[in-house]
C-alpha positions in Angstrom: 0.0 0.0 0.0 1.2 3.6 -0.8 1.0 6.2 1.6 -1.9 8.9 1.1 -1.2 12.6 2.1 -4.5 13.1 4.2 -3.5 17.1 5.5 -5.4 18.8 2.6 -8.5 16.3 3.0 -8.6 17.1 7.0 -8.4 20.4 7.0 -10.7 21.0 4.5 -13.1 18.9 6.6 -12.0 20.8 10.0 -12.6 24.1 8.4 -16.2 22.9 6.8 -17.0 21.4 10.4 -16.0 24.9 12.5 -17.8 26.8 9.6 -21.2 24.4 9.4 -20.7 24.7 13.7 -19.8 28.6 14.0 -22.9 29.2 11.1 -25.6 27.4 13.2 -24.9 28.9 16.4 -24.3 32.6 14.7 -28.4 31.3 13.0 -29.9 29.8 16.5 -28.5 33.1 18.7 -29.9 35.1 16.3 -33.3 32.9 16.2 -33.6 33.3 20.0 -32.1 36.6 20.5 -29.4 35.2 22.9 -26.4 37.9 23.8 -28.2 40.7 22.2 -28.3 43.6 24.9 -31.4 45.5 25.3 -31.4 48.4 23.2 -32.0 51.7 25.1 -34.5 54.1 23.3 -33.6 57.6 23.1 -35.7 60.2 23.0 -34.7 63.7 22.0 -37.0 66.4 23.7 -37.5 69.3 21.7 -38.9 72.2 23.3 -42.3 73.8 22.3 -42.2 77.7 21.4 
């Protein structure tokens, strides 16, 4: 048997794995609005002549 040079093959597949897994948690936190801080409303006043 010859020997196979595997290091392209499994980093390809490490990089589509942390990809796939870093895409679908970036999609579920956004789905459930996890780690987004509440927004503060501001409200400019404007005074009435």
């Amino acid at each position: 048997m010859t020997p196979k040079n595997e290091t392209p093959a499994l980093i390809a597949s490490l990089l589509l794995t942390v990809g796939l897994l870093g895409g679908g948690g970036w999609w579920l936190m956004r789905q459930l609005n996890i780690g987004r801080l509440p927004q503060s409303q501001v409200v400019s006043e404007t005074p009435s002549t």
